[in-house]
N, C-alpha and C positions, 0 to 999 in steps of 0.2 A: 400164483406168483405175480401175475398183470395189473393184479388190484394193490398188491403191496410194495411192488415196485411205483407205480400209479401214485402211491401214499407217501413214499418216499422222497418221491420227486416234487408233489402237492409241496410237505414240509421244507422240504430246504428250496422250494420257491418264497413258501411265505418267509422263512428267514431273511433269503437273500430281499425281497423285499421291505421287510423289517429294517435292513441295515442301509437298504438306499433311502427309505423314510429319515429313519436319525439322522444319514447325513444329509440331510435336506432342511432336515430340520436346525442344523447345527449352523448351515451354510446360512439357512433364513434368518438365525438369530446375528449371524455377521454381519450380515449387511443391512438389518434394521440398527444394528449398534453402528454401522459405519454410516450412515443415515442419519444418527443422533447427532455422531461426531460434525457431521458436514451441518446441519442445523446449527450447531455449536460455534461451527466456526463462523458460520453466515452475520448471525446478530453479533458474535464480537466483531467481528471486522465492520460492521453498520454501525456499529457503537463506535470504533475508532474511528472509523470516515466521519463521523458527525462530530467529535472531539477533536479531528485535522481540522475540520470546516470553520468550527467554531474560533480556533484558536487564530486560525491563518485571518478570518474575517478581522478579530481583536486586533490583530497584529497591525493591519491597515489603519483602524482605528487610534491603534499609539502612535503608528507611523505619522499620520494628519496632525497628530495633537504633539507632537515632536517629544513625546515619550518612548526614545528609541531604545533602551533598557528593558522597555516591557515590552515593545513590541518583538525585538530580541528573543524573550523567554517565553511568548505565543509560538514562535517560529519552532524554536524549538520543541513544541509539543507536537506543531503540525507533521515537522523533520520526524519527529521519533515514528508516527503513525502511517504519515505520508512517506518513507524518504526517496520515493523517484519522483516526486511537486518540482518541479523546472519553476515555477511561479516562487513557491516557498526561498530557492536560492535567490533566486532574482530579488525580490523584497531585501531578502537580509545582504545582499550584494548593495543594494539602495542604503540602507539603512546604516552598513558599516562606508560608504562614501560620507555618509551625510556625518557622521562620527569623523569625518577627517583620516578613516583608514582605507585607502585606496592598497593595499595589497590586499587585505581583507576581500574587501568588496569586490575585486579583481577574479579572486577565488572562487568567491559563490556565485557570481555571473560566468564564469568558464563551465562548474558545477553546471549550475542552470543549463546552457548553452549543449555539453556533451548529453543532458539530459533531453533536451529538444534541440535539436541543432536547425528548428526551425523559425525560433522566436527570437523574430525583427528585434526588437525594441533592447534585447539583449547584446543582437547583434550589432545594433547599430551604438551602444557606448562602449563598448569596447573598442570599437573602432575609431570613437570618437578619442579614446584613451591612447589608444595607438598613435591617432598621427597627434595628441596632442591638443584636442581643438575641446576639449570638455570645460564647461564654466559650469558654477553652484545656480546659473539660470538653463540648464540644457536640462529636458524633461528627462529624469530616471526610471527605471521599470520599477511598476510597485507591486 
């Protein structure tokens, strides 16, 4: 009876082992597919960050050459990929003064600003706006 109970115990050991392998195995295939996903997302998001870069770099580029239309629709792309860039507002905050629309620009520099509540140069035309003292000769953030 020692040896067959013995056999008994054997068998629904290796079951019970059987069934902690499969979920092991089930578990292993989750997390190399969760693995894939995370890889997945890595080079999209590298491919977007170099499609902000690029776009925000043009955007300075139209900015200098006072093609502020296209520099505009750069920002935008940066916005879409980037949108916490405190810089990206700041620009198009520059861009829509230099356009002659100061609510605009007002906008995207507070933008900017609540996004880094650290950047002087944001800070400092706004304030310049405030009391009034901003001329088309006062450095704008670009």
């Amino acid at each position: 009876m020692h040896l067959q109970d013995s056999l008994l115990f054997l068998n629904q050991s290796l079951v019970s082992y059987n069934l902690t392998n499969d979920a092991l195995e089930v578990k292993a295939q989750y997390l190399q597919d969760s693995l894939k996903i995370q890889e997945m997302k890595y080079y999209i998001s590298k491919t977007e960050l170099n499609i902000a870069i690029k776009s925000l770099t043009n955007s300075l580029k139209y900015y200098y050459s006072n093609e502020y239309h296209l520099a505009l629709k750069e920002l935008d792309k940066t916005i879409k990929y980037l949108p916490n860039l405190a810089a990206a507002y700041a620009r198009r905050g520059s861009i829509y003064y230099k356009l002659g629309d100061l609510d605009r620009a007002t906008i995207n520099w507070n933008h900017a600003l609540q996004l880094d509540p650290e950047y002087e140069d944001v800070k400092n035309i706004l304030l310049r706006i405030k009391n009034n003292t901003i001329d088309s000769n006062n450095m704008l953030p670009e």
